[in-house]
C-alpha positions in Angstrom: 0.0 0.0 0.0 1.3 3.2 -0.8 0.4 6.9 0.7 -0.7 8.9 -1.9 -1.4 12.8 -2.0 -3.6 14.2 -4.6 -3.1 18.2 -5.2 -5.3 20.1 -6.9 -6.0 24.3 -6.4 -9.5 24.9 -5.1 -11.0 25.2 -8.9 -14.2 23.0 -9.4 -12.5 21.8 -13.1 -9.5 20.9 -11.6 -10.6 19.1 -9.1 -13.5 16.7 -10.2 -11.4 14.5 -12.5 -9.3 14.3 -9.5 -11.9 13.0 -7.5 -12.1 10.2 -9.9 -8.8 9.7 -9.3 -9.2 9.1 -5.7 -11.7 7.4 -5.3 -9.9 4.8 -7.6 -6.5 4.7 -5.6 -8.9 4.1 -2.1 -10.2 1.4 -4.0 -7.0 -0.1 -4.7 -6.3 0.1 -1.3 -3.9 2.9 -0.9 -3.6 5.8 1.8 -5.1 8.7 -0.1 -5.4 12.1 1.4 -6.5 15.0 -0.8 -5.5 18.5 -0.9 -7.8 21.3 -1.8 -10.0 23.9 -1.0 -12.3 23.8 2.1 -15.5 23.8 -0.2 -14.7 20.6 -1.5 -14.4 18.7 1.8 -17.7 16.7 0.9 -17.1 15.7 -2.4 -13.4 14.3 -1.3 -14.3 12.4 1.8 -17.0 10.5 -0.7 -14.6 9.1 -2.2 -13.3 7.8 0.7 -10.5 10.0 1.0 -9.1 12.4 3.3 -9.5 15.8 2.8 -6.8 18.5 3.8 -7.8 22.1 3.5 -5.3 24.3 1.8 -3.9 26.7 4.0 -6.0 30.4 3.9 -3.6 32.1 1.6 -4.0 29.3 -0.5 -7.9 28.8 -0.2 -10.5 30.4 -2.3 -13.9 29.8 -3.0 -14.3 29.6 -7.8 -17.8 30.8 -7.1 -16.9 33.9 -6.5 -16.4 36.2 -9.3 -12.7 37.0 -9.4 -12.9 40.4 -10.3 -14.5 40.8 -6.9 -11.8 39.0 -5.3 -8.7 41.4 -7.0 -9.9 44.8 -7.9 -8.5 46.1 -10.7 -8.4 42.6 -12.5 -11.4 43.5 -14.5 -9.9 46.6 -16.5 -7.4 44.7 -17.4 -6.9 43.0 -21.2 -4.6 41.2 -23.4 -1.5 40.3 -21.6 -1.4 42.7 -18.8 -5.0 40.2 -17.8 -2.7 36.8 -19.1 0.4 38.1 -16.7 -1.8 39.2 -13.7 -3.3 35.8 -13.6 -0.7 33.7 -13.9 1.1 35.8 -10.9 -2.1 36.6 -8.4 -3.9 32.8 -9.2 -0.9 30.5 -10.4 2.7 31.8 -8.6 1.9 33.2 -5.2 -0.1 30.6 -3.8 2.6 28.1 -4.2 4.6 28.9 -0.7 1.5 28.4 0.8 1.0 24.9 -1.2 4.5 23.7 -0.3 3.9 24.4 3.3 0.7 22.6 3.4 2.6 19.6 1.6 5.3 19.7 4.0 2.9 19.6 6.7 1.4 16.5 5.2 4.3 14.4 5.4 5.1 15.1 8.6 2.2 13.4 9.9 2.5 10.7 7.4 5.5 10.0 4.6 4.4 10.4 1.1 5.4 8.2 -1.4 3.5 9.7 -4.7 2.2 13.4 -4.9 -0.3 14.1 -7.9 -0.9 18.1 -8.6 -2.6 19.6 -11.2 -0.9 21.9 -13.4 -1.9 24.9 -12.0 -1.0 23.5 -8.5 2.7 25.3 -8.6 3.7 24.5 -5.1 4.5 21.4 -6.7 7.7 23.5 -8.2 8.8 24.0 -5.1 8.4 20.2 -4.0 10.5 19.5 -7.1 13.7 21.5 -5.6 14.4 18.8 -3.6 16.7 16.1 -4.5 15.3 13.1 -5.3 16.2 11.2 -2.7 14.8 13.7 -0.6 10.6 14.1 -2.0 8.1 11.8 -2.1 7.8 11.0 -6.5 5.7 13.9 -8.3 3.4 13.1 -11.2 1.0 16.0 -12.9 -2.1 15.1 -13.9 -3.0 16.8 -16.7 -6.7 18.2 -16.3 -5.7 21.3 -18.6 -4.5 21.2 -22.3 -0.7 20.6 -22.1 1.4 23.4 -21.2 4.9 22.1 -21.8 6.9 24.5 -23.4 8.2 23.5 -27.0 9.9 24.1 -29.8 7.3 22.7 -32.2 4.4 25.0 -30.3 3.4 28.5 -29.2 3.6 29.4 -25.8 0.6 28.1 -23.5 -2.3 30.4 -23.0 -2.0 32.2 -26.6 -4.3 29.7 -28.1 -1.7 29.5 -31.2 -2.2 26.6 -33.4 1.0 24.9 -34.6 2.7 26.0 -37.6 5.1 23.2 -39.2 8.9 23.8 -40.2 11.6 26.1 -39.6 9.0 29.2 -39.9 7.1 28.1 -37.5 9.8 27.1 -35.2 10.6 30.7 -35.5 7.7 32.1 -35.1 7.5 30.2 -31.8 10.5 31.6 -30.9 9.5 34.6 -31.0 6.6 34.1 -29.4 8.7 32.7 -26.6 10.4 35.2 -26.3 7.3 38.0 -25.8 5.9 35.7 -23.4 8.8 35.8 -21.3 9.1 39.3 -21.0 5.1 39.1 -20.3 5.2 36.3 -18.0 8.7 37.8 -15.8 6.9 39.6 -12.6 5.6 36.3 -12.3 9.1 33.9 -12.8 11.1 36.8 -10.5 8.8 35.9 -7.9 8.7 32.2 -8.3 12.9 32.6 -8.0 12.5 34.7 -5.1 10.5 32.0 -3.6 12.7 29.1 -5.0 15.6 31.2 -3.4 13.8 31.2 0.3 13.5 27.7 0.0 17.1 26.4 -1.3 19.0 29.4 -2.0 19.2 29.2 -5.5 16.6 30.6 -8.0 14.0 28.1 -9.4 16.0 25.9 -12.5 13.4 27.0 -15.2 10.1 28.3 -15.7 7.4 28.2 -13.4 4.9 27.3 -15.8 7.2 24.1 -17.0 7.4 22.9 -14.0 6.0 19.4 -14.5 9.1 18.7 -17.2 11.0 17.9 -13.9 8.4 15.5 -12.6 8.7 11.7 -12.6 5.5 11.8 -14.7 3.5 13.6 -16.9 0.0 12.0 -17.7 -2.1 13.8 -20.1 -6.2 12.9 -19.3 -6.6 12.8 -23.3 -5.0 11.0 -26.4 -2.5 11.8 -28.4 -5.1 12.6 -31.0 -6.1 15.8 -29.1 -2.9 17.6 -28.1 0.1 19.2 -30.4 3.1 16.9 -31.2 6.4 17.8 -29.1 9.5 16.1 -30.9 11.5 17.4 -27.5 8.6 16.1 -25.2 10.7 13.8 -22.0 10.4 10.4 -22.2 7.9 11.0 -18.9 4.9 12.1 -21.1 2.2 9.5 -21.1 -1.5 9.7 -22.7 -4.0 8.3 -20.5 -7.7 9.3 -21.7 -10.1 10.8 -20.7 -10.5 10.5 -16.7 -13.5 12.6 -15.3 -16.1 11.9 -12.3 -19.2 9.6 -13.7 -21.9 11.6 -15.1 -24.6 13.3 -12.7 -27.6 11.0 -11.3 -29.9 13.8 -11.8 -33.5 12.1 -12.7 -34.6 12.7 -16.3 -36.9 15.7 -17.2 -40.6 15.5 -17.8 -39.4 16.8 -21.2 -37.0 13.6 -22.0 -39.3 11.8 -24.2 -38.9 14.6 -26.5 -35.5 13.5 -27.7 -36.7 10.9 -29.5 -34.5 10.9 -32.7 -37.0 13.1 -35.3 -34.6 16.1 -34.9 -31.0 16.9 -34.0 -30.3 17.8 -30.5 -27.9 20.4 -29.9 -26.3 20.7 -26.0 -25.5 23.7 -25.0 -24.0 24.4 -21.3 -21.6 27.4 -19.4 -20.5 24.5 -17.1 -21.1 25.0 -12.8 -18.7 28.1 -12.6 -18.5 30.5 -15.7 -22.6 30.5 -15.5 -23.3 33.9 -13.7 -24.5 35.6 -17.1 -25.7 33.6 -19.5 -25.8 35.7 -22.1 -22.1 34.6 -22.9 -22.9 31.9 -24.6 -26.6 30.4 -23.7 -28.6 33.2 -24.8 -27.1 33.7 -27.9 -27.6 30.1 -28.6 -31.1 29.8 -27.8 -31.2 33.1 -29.7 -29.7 31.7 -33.1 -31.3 28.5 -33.2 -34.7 29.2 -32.1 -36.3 29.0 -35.4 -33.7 26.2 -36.6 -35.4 22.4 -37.0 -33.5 21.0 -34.0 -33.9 20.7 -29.6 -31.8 22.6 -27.5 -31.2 21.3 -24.9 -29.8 23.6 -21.9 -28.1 22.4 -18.5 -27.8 25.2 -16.6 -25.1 23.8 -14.0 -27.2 24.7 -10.7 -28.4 27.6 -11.4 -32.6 27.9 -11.1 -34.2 27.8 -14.6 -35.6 31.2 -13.9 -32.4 33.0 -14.2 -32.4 31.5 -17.9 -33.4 33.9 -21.0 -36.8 33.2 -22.2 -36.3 30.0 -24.2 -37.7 29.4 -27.3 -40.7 26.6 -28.3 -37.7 24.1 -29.6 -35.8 24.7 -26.3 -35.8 22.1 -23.1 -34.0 23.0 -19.6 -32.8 21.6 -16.7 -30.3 22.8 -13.7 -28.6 18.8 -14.3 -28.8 16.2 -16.8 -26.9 12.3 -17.0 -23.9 13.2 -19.3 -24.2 9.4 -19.7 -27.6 9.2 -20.6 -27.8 12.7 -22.6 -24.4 12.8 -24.7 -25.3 9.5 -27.1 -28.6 11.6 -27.9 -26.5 14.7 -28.9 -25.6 15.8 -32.3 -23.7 18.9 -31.2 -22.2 20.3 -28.2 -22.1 24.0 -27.5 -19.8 25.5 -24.8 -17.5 27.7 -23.1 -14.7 25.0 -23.8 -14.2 23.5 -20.2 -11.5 21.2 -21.0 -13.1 18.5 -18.6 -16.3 18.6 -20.3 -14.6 18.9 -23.8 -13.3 15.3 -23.3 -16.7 14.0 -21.7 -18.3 15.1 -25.3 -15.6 13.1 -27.3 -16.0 9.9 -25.3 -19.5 9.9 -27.4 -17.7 11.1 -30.7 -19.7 14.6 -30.0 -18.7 17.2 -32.7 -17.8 20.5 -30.6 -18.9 24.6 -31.0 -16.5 25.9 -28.5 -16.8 29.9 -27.8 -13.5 32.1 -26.7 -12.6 32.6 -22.9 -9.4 33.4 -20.5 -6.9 31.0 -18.8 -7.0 27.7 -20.7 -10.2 28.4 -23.1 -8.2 29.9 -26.2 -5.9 26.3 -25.6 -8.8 24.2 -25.8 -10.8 25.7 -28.6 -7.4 25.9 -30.4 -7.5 21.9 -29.8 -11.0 21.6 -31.5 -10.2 23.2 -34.3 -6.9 21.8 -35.1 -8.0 18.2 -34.5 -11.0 18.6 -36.8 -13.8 17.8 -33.9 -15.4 21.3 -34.3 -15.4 24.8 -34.5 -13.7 27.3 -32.6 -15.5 30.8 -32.0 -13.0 33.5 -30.9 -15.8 35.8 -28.9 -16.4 34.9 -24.8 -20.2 35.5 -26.3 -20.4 34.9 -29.9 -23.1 36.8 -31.9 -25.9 34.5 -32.8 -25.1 34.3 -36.5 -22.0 33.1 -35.4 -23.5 30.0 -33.4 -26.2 29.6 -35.9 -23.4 29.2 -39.4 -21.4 27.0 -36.9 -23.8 24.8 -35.5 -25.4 24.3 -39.3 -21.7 23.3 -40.6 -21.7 20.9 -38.4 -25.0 19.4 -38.9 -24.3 19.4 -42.6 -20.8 18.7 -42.8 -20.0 15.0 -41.8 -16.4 15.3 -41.4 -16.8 16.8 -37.9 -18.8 13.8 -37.1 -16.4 11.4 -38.5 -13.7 13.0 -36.5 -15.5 13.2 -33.2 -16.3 9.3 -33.8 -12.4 8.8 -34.8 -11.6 10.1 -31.7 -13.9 8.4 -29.0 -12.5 5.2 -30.5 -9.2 6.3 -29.7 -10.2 7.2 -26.3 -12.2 3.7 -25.8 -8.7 2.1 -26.1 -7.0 4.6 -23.5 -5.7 3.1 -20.4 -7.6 5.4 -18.4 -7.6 4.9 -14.7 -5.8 1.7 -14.9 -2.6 3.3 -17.0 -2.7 6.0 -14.4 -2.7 3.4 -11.7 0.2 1.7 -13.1 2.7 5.0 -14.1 2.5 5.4 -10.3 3.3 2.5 -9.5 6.4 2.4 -11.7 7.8 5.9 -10.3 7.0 4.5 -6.4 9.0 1.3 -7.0 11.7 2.7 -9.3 12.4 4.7 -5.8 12.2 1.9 -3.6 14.2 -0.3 -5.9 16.8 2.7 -6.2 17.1 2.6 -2.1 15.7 6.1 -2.2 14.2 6.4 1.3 16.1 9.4 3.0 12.2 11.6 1.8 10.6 9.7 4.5 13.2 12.0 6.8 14.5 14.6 4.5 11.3 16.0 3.2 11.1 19.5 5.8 10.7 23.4 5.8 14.5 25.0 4.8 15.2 27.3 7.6 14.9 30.5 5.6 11.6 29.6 4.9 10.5 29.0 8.7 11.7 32.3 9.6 9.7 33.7 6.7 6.9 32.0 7.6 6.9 32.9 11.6 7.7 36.6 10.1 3.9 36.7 8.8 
């Protein structure tokens, strides 16, 4: 049996697939504590895990609107919003993350940590020498950041250009980024300084190239080739929590095959105004021969626009249940829900968005499952010629369908399962068991930490 940590920052996307995660591990009868926000204490301990509450500094709540949270964050655009983020909601909570996973194995040894990409304390975890951490594998709940030479920099939502122009191009591209992205690596040096003295050996937002494991929840079908990806990458499918249990409408009998049923959702978070991306929906197909079907992710059904007669609603639906009936699936680009829709070979209309949205609707379009909409709330027209396309064009369908068969021969949960394995008994094999002793708080950082 081996103790397990599961790391994830307090973000409902992030940490449902993770939940999936855990409550196969407990299953397999291993120690499994998980680290998160307080709001998910629940959800975790039904999975039979533990749940450990991030430290404050570390602890938000998603459902609260952002801008609220940081004033000032909503006047911002373009990459002055890309390089506030990734320093206020990716860099400076990772102290406060490292601490909490030092904590952890002091009251019990940790011999595999998974952390999701945006969980960056686990840069600070990988400072210590080998012999000296428990192993650290990312789980890859977002569109791959690892930096390449074959790709754009993550979060541009740059498709890959082939040859030496587009090599250069990335170069370049690089190279902006860096200068966008440096408030945010100065501090994570700073911080990588406090800790071992020496600034962090990279970028902050590569940070899982120095893990023992990289496992992507899709195939290889869906994410940009890397010819200088590490031998650590691995492909596992889709992983996600099962579909909801919510009971079937009154309304269900009405997809019943005679018309196409489009699905359109803002997911449980981004769903505070619907007119991003469910209004204008409802809006452009309302005279179009198809259903609409609309999961508002909570929210009453009051707070939805008026819908029109060919439009059905409910707050939940069975994802299981629902997704074989669908034709096409309209939304904000949620990565999770993304590969939930291409289990079922579901064609994709995916609007525009900030952090990882322009990533994954980059993903849609270059692998041929959809269409990409730029806007966070297209105009109607736009849904309308985009939806139609797909209805019309088969080729969407056919590469949908290509790639849930892909996906049906993933290892899933079981591959997972087993890269863990491999990186927890290449250490005991290696004699590797001064981490049960070595894993601690550097001085500096003590005196940093009693300081606030």
């Amino acid at each position: 049996m081996s103790s397990i940590l599961i790391c994830t920052v307090p973000i409902h996307g992030h940490v449902t697939p993770l939940l999936a995660v855990a409550r196969y591990f407990v299953e397999q009868g291993h120690s499994v504590r998980f680290l998160t926000g307080s709001r998910f204490a629940t959800t975790v301990r039904e999975t039979g895990a533990r749940h450990i509450p991030l430290p404050g500094s570390a602890d938000f709540d998603d459902r609260i609107d952002l801008n609220d949270r940081f004033p000032g964050r909503a006047a911002l655009s373009g990459v002055d919003a890309i390089a506030f983020d990734v320093l206020e909601l990716f860099t400076r909570p990772a102290m406060a993350q490292y601490n909490a996973v030092v904590s952890a194995h002091a009251s019990e040894p940790i011999d595999a940590m998974l952390a999701d990409p945006a969980f960056a304390g686990a840069s600070l975890v990988l400072g210590k020498s080998r012999d000296a951490r428990p192993a650290v594998v990312m789980c890859g709940v977002l569109p791959l950041s690892l930096a390449s030479c074959d790709t754009a920099p993550f979060g541009m939502g740059v498709p890959p250009m082939p040859g030496s122009i587009g090599r250069l191009r990335n170069k370049l591209l690089s190279a902006l980024a860096a200068r966008v992205l440096a408030p945010a690596q100065r501090h994570a040096d700073d911080m990588h300084r406090q800790v071992f003295g020496v600034p962090m050996p990279g970028p902050i937002l590569d940070w899982a190239r120095r893990a023992e494991g990289i496992t992507q929840f899709t195939v290889p079908e869906f994410e940009y080739p890397r010819s200088d990806a590490p031998s650590t990458l691995h492909f596992v499918g889709p992983i996600s929590a099962s579909g909801s249990s919510a009971p079937r409408p009154a309304w269900w009998r009405d997809l019943d095959g005679t018309r196409p049923v489009v699905h359109v959702t803002q997911g449980t978070i981004a769903n505070k105004d619907f007119n991003q991306l469910i209004g204008p929906t409802l809006q452009a197909l309302a005279n179009e021969d198809v259903i609409v079907v609309v999961a508002t992710g909570g929210r009453p059904l009051t707070s939805l626009p008026p819908l029109p007669g060919n439009a059905r609603a409910a707050e939940f639906l069975n994802y299981d249940e629902l997704l074989p009936k669908t034709d096409v699936f309209v939304t904000n680009a949620g990565y999770g829900g993304v590969q939930y829709a291409l289990r079922y070979g579901v064609p994709i209309v995916a609007s525009g968005g900030l952090e990882d949205k322009p990533e994954v609707g980059a993903r849609i379009a270059w692998s041929g499952v959809g269409r990409r909409l730029r806007r966070v709330s297209p105009r109607p027209s736009e849904v309308r010629d985009a939806v139609r396309e797909i209805l019309q064009d088969d080729r969407y369908r056919r590469a949908a369908a290509a790639m849930a068969e892909r996906m049906a021969c993933s290892g899933g949960l079981g591959a997972l399962g087993s890269i863990v394995e491999s990186v927890t008994s290449q250490a005991a094999r290696s004699g590797l068991k001064d981490y049960k002793t070595g894993f601690a708080i550097h001085p500096i950082q003590a005196q940093v930490e009693n300081a606030a």
